[in-house]
C-alpha positions, 0 to 999 in steps of 0.5 A, spaced: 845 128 599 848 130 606 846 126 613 841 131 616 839 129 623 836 132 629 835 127 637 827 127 639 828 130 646 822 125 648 820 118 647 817 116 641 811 112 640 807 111 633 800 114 633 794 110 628 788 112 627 782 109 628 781 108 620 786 104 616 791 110 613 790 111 606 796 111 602 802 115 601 800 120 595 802 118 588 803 110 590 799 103 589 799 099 594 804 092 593 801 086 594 807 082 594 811 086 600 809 089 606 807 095 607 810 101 611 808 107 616 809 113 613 809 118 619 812 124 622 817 127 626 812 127 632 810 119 631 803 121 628 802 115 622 799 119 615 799 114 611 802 108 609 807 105 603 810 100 600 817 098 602 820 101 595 816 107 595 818 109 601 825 108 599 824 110 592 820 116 594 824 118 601 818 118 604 819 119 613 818 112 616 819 108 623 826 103 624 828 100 631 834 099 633 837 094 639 843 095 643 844 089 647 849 090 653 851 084 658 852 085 665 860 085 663 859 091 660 860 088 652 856 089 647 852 084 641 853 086 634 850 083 628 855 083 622 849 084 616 849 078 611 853 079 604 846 078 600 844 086 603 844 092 598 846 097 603 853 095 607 854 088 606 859 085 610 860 091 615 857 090 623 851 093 626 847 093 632 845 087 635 838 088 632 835 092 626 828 093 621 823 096 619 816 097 623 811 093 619 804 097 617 799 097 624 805 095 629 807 100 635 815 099 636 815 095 641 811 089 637 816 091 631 822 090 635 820 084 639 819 081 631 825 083 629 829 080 635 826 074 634 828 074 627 835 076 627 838 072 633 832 069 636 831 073 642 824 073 644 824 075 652 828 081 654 825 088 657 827 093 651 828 100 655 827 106 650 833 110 649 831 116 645 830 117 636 831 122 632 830 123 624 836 121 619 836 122 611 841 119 609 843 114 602 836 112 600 832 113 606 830 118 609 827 115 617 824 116 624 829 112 629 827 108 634 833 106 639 832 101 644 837 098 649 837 091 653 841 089 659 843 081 661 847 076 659 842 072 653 843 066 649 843 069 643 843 065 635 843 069 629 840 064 624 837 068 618 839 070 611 840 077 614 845 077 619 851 073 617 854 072 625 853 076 631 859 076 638 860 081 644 865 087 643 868 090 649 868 099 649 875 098 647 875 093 641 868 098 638 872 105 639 878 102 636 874 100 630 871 107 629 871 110 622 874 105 620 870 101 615 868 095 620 860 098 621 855 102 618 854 109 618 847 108 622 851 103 627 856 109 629 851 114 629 847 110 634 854 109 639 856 116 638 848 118 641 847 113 646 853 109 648 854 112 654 846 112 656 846 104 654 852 103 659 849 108 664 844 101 665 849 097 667 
């Protein structure tokens, strides 16, 4: 299926109700793995799915994303582990995954800089989003950026290693098979609004 997408002019924050969302319509819950907002293009939580059935169905749910720039103007990519289903091997951005059922973005991204490289205090800005439907998935997209010069570790089965590229070194590996799809997607949207930060 071709790659449809459109850029949210706004900041994006998920809505929750006040009452637990019921499930996604012709899925059960799955106790075995985490549960995920099933949302609309506008940030407002429907319902809530496995991580399976919101992959299996295509049903719309939240991801964030981190671009990490130091004060050299480089930016922290992660090289996704060979064990991933999707684009083993291929380099990302520094930070990326799935909000958890009753996280806001923000809590999602912090856990998920934790997890991946060890990042624990930083100030994330937003950047902006958009929904993508494309391979399996059909997703909200967060996108946040973070400027300094941190001491990061890539340390779990997700992330393979993780080091700084100049613009140059990025703009030269473009479309080349070195990073995901999701990856130049991002750098073509928001490159110059995260180097604007510097």
């Amino acid at each position: 299926m071709p790659e449809k997408s459109y850029i949210c002019r706004d900041m994006i924050e998920l809505v929750y109700s006040l009452d637990s969302a019921p499930l996604a319509i012709g899925t059960s819950p799955d106790f075995s793995g985490e549960m995920l907002p099933v949302v609309e293009a506008s940030g407002l939580v429907s319902a809530q799915a496995s991580r399976s059935a919101c992959h299996m169905r295509r049903l719309l749910h939240p991801v964030v994303r981190l671009f990490i720039i130091n004060r050299e103007g480089r930016f922290f990519l992660q090289k996704r582990s060979q064990a991933k289903q999707l684009f083993p091997g291929l380099w990302d951005n520094a930070v990326t995954g799935h909000v958890i059922y009753g996280e806001s973005l923000r809590e999602a991204l912090f856990r998920e800089a934790s997890e991946e490289i060890g990042l624990r205090r930083f100030n994330p800005l937003q950047m902006g989003g958009y929904v993508c439907s494309a391979f399996k998935e059909r997703e909200l997209v967060c996108v946040y950026a973070a400027v300094g010069n941190f001491a990061l570790n890539p340390h779990n089965d997700e992330v393979e290693e993780g080091k700084y590229w100049t613009v140059e070194q990025i703009e030269e590996s473009m479309g080349h098979g070195v990073f995901t799809p999701s990856f130049e997607k991002d750098w073509r949207l928001f490159k110059d609004k995260v180097a604007a930060l510097l």
